[in-house]
Backbone as a chain_set.jsonl record, in Angstrom:
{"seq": "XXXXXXXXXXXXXXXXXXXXXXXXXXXXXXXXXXXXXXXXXXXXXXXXXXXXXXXXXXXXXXXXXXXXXXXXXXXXXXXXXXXXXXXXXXXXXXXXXXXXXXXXXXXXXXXXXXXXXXXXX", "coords": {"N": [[0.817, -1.178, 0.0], [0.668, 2.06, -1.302], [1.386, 5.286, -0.096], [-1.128, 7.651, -0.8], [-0.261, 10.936, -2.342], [-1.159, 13.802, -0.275], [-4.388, 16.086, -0.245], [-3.663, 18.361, 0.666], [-0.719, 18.924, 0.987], [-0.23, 20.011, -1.35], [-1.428, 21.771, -1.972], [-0.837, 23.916, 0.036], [1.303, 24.123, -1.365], [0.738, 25.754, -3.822], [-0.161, 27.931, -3.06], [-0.536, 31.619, -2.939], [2.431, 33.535, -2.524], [1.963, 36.205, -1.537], [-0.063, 35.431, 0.749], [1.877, 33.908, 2.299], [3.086, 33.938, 6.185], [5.978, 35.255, 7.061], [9.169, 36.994, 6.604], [9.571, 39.466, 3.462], [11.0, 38.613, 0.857], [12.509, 40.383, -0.551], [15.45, 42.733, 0.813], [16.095, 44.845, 0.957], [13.86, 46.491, 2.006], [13.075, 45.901, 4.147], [14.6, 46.528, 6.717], [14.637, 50.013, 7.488], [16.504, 52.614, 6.799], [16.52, 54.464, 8.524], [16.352, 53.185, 11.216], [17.151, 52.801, 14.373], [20.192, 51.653, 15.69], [20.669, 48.419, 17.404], [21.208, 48.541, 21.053], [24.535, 47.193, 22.547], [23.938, 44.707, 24.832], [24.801, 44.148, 28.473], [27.706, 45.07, 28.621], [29.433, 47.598, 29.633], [28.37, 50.788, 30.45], [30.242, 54.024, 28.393], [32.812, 55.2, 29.965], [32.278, 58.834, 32.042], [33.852, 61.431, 30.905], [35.931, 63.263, 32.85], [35.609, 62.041, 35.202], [36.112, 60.395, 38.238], [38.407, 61.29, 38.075], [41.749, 62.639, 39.251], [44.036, 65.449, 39.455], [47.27, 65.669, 38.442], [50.838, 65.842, 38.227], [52.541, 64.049, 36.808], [52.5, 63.786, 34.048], [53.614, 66.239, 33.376], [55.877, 66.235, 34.618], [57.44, 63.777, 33.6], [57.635, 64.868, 30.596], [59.162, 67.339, 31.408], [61.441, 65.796, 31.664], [62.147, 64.939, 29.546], [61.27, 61.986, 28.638], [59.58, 59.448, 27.2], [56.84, 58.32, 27.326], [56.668, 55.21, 26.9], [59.284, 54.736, 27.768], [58.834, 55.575, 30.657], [57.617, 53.688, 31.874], [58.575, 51.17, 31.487], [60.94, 51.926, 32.647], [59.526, 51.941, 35.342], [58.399, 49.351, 35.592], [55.875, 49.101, 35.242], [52.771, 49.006, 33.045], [52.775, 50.796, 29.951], [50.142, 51.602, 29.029], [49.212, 52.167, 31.886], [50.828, 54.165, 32.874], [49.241, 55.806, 30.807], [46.528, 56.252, 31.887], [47.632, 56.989, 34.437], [48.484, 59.356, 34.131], [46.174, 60.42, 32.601], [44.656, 61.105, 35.067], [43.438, 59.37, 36.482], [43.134, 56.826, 39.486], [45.45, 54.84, 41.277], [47.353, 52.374, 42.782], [49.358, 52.649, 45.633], [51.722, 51.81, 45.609], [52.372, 51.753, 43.046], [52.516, 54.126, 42.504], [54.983, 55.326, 44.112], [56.682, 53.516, 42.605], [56.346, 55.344, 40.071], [57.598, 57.867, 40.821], [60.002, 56.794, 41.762], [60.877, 56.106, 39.181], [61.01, 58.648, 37.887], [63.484, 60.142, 38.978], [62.909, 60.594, 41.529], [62.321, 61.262, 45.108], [60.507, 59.711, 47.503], [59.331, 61.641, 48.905], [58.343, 63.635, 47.645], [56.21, 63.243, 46.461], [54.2, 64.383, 47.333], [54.217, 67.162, 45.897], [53.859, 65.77, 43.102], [51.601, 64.559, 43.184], [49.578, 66.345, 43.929], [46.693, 66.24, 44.881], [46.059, 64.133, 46.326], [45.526, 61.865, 49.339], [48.156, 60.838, 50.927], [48.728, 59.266, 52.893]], "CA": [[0.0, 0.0, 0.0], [1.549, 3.334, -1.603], [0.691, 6.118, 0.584], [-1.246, 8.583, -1.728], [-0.266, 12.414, -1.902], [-2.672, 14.52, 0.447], [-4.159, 17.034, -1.143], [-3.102, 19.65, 1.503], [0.087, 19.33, 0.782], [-0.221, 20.629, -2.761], [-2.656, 23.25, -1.464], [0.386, 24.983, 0.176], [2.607, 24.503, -2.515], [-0.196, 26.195, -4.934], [-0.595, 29.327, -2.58], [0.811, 32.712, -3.492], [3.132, 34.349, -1.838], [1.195, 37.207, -0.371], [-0.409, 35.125, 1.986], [2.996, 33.325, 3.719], [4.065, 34.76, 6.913], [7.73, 35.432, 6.912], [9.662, 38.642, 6.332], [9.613, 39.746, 2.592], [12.013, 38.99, -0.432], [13.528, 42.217, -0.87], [16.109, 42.475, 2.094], [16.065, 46.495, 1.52], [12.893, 47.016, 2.495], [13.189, 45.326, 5.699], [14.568, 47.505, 7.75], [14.463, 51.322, 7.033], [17.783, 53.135, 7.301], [15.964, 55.566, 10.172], [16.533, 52.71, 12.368], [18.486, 53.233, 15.324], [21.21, 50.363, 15.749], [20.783, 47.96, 18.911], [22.574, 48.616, 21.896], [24.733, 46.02, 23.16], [23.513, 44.164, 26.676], [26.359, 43.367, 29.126], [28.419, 46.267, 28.695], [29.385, 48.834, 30.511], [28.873, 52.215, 29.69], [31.124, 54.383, 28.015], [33.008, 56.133, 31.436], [32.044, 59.998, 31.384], [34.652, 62.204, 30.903], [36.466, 63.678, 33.983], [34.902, 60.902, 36.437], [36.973, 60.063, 39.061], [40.167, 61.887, 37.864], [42.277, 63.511, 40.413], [44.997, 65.947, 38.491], [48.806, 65.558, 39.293], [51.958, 66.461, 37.477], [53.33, 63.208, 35.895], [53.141, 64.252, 32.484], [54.411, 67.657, 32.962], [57.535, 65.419, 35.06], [57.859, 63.456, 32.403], [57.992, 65.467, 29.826], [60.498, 68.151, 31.49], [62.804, 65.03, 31.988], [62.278, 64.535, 27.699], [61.071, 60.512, 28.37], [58.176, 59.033, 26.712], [55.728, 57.503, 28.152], [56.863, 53.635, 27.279], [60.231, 54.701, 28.898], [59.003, 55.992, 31.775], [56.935, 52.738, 32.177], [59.841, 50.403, 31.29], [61.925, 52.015, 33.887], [58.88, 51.762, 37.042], [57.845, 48.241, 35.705], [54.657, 48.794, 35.068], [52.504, 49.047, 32.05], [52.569, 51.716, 29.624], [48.468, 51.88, 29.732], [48.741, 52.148, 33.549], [50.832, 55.525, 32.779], [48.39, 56.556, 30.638], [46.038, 56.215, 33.204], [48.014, 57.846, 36.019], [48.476, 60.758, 33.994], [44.912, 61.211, 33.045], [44.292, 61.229, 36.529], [42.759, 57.964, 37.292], [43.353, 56.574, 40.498], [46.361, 54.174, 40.952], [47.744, 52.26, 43.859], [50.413, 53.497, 46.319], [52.844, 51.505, 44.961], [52.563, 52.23, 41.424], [53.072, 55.809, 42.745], [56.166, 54.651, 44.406], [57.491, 53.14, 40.948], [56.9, 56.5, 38.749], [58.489, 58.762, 41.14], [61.632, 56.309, 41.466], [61.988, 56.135, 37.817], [61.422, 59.861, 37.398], [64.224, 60.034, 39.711], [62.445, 61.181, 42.626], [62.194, 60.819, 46.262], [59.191, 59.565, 48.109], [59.035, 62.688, 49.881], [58.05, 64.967, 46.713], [55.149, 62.502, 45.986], [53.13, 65.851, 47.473], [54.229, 67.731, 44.679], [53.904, 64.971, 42.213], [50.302, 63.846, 43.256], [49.231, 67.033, 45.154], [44.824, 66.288, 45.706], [45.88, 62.728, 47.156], [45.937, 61.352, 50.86], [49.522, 59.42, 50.722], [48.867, 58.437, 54.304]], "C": [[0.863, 1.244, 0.0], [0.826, 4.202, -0.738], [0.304, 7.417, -0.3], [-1.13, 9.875, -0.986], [-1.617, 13.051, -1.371], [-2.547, 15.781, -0.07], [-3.558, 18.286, -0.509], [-1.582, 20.053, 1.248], [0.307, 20.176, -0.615], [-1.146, 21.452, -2.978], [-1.55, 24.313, -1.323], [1.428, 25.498, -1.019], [1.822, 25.674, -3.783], [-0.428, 27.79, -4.295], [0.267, 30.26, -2.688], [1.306, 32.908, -2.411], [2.801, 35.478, -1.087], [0.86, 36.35, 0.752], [-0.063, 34.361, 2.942], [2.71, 34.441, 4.824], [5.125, 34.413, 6.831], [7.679, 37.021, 6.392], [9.838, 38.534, 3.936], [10.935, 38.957, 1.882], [13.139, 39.607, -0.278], [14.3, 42.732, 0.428], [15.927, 44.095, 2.032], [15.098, 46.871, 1.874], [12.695, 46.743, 3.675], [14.126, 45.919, 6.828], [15.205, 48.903, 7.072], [16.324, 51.787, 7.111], [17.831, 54.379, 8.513], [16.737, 54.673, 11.325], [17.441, 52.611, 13.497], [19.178, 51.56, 15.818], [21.212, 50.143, 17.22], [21.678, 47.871, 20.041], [22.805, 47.194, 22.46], [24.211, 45.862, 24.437], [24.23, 43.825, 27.141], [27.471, 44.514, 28.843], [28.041, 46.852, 29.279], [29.273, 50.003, 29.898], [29.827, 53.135, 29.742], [31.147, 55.471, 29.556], [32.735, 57.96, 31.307], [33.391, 60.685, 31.487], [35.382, 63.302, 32.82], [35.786, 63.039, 35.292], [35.763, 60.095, 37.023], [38.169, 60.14, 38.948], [40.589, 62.298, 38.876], [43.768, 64.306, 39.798], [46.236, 65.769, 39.42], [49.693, 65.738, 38.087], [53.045, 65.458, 37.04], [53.205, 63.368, 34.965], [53.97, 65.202, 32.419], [56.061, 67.242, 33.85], [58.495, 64.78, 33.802], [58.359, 63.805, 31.39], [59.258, 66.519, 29.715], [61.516, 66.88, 31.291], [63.094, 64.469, 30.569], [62.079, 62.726, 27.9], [59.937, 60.857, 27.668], [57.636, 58.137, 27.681], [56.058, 55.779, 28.253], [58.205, 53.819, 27.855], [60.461, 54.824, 30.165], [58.084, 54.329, 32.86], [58.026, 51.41, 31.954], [60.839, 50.806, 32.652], [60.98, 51.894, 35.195], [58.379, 50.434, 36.789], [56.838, 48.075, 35.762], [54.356, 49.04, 33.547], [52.423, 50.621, 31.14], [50.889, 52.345, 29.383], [48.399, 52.336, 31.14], [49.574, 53.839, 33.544], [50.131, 56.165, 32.041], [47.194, 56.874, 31.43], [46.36, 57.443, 34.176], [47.802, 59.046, 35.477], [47.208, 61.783, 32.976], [43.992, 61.72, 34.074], [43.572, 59.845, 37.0], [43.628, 57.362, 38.368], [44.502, 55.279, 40.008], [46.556, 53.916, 42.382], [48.854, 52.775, 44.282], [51.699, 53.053, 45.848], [53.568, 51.469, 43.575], [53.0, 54.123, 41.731], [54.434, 55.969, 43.06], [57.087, 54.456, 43.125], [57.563, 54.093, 40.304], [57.655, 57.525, 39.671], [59.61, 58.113, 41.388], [61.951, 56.35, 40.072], [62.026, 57.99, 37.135], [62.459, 60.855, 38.713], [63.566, 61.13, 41.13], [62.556, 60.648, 44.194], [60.5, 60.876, 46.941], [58.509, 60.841, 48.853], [58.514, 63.868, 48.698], [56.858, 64.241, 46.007], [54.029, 63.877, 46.386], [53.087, 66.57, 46.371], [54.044, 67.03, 42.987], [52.002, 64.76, 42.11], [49.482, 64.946, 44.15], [47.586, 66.706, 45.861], [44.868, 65.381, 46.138], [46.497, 62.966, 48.554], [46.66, 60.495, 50.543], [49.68, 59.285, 52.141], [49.948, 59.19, 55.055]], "O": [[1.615, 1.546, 0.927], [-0.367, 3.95, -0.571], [1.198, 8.221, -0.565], [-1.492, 10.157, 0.156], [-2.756, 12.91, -1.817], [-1.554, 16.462, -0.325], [-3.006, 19.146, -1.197], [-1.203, 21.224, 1.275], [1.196, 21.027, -0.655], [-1.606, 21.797, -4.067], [-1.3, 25.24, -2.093], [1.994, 26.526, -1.389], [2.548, 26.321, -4.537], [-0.825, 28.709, -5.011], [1.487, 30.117, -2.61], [0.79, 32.549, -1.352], [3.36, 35.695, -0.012], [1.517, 36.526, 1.778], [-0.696, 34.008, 3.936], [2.246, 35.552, 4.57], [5.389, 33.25, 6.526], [6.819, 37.818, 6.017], [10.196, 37.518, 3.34], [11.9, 38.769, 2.624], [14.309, 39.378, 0.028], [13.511, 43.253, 1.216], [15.606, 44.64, 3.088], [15.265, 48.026, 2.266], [12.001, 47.532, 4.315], [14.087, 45.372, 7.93], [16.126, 48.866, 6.257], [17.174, 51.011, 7.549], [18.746, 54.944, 9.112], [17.513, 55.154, 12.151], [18.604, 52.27, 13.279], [18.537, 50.583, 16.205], [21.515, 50.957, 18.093], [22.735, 47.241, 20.026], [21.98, 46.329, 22.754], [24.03, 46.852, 25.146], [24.81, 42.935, 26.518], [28.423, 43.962, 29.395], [26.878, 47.005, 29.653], [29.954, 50.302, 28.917], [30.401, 53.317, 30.816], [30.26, 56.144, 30.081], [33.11, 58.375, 30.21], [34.052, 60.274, 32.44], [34.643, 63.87, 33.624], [35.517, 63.709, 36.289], [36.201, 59.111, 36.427], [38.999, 59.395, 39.468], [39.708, 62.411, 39.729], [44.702, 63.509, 39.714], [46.286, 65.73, 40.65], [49.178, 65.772, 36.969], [54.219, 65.799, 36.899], [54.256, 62.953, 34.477], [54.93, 65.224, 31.65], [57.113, 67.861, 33.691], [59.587, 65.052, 33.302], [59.423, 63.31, 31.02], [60.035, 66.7, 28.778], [62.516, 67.16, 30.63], [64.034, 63.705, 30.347], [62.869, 62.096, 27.196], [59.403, 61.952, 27.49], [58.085, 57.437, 28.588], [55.835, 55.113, 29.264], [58.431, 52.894, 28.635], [61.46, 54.528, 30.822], [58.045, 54.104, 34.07], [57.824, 50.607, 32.865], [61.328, 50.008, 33.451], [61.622, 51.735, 36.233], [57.768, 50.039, 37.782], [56.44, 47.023, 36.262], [55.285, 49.251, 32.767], [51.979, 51.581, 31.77], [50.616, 53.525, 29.605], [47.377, 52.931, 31.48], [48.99, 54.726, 34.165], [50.132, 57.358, 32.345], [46.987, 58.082, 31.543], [45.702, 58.418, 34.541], [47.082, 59.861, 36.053], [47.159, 62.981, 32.698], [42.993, 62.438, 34.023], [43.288, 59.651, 38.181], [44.845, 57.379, 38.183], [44.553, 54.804, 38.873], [46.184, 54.726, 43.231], [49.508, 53.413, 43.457], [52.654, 53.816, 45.701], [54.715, 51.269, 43.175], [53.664, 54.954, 41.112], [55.113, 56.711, 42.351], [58.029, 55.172, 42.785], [58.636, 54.23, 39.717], [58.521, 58.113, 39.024], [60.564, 58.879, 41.251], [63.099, 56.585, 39.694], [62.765, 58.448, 36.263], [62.163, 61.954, 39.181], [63.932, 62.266, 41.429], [62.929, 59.485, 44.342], [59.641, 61.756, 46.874], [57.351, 60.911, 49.265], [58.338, 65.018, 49.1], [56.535, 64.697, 44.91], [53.131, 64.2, 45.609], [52.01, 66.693, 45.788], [54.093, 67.681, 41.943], [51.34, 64.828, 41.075], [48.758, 64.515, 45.047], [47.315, 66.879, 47.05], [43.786, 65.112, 46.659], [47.397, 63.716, 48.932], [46.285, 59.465, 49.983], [50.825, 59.186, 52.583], [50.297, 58.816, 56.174]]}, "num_chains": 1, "name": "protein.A"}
């Protein structure tokens, strides 16, 4: 016993195209170019501008002493990101403070003048 074709199936196959659901054909018509592009989920947002800086005078150290920035980070052993950092003002630990005033040949004791709006304990 052959199993004969039902006619339903060759109902569907016979029906136009207007009356699928699904998204269109024509991929340009499907979404406008108005549309505003989805924000990612799980991210953080972009940090605002001068948010949680604290100003200090390692660039303008730096710079009198003619280093660059990956030299001055090569000589305290830390990263050259982490001096960009310091010397946008973002916060840094005590011992990374420690490291750029030894390699910009300093003494712990001029860390006031180096870092003046911080509590160095």
């Amino acid at each position: 016993m052959d199993p004969e074709p039902t006619q339903g199936a060759k109902a569907v196959a016979s029906e136009p195209d207007e009356q699928r659901p699904g998204p269109p054909d024509d991929a340009s018509t499907s979404t406008p170019a108005s549309t505003p592009s989805k924000r990612r989920r799980g991210k953080t947002p972009a940090p605002r501008e001068n948010e949680g800086t604290v100003p200090n005078n390692v660039r303008r150290l730096r710079q009198a002493a003619m280093m660059s920035k990956a030299e001055l980070a090569r000589r305290a052993g830390v990263s050259p990101l982490t001096i960009d950092r310091v010397e946008s003002g973002c916060p840094c630990r005590m011992d990374t403070k420690r490291k750029i005033l030894e390699a910009l040949g300093l003494t712990p004791l001029a860390a006031k003048e180096v870092f003046p709006d911080e509590d160095l304990g």
